[in-house]
C-alpha positions in Angstrom: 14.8 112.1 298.1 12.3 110.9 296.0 12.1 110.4 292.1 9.8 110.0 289.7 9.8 109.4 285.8 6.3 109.7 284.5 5.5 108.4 280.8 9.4 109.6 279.9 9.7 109.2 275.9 13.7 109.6 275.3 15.9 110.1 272.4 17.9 112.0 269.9 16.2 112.3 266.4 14.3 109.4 266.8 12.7 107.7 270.6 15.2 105.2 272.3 13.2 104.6 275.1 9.5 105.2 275.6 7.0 105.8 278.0 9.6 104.7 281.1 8.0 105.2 284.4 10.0 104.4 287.7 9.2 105.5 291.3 12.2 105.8 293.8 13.0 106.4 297.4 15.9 107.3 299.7 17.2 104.1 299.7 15.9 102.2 296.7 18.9 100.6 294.8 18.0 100.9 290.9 20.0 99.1 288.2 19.5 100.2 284.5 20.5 97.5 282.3 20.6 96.7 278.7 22.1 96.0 275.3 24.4 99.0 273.6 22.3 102.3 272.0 19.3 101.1 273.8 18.9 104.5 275.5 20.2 103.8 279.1 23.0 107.1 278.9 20.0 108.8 276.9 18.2 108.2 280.2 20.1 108.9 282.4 21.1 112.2 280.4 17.5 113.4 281.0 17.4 112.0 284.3 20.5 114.5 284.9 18.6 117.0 283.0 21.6 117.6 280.8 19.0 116.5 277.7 15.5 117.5 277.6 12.5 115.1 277.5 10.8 114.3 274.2 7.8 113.7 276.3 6.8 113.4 279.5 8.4 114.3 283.3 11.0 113.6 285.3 10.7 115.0 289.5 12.6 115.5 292.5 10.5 115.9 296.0 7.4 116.4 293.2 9.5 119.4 291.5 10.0 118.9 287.7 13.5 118.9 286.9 13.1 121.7 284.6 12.2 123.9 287.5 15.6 123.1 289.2 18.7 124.2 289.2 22.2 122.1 288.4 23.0 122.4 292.4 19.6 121.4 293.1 19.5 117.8 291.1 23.0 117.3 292.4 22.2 117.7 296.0 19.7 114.6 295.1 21.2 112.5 292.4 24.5 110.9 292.1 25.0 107.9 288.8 27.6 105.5 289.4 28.4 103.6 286.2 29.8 100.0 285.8 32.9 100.7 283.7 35.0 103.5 284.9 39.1 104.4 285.0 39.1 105.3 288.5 42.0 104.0 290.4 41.2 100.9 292.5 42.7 102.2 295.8 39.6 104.6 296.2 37.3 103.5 298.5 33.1 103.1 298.4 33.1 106.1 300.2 35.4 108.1 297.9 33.1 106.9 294.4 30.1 108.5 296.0 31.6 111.3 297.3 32.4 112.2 293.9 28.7 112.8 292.8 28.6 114.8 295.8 31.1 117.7 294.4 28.8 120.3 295.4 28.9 119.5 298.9 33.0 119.2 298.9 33.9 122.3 301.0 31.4 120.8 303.9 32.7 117.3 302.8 36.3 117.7 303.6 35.9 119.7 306.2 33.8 116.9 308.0 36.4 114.9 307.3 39.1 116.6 309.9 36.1 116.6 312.5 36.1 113.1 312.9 33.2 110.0 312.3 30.0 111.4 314.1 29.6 114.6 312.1 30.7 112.3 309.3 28.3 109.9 310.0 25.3 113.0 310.8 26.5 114.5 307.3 26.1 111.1 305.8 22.6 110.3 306.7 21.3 113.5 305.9 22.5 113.4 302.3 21.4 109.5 302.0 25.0 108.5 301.4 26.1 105.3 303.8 22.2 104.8 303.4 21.2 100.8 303.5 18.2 100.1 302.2 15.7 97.9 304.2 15.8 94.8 301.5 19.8 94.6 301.5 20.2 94.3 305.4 
């Protein structure tokens, strides 16, 4: 997976954030921080292509998001966010897999067929993925 934001303006009415540019691999571990009404949700909202662009692109594998379908950005991108109210028994595996729901029927049926397919599934969709600079 690879994506790019190229001179991204974002916002509502007015620009939150402008010209954001970001390169990222399979792998890369990307933290978007900042004060409240910044733009960070806006962002990630565009990212997610649930809000247009005011200017500039957003890609997947070099394919501007507005060429792809829902499926298709969520076979690449999955946003965990800080705060959430899900119940502290799930496990690390269990958080990503929800960003994954399109693949569920595949997911939970790996699941009965034990850790290697697991493990084959999991590498191919980047999940279980540790990046070069955290080992």
């Amino acid at each position: 997976m690879h994506l790019e934001i190229k001179q991204a303006h974002v916002g509502y009415d007015t620009t939150l954030i402008s010209n954001a540019n970001a390169d990222l691999k399979l792998g890369d571990v990307c933290l978007l921080i900042g004060n409240n009404g910044v733009g960070k949700t806006t962002l990630i909202k565009s990212i997610l292509h649930q809000l247009s662009l005011l200017s500039g692109e957003i890609l997947i594998n070099q394919k501007n998001i507005k060429t792809l379908s829902v499926k298709e950005i969520a076979e690449n991108i999955a946003i965990v966010f800080s705060k959430s109210s899900i119940p502290q028994h799930y496990t690390v595996e269990d958080l990503i897999s929800l960003g994954k729901y399109i693949y569920y029927p595949f997911y939970f049926e790996l699941k009965k067929t034990g850790p290697r397919r697991s493990f084959i599934y999991y590498r191919r969709t980047g999940i279980g993925t540790i990046p070069p600079h955290a080992s």
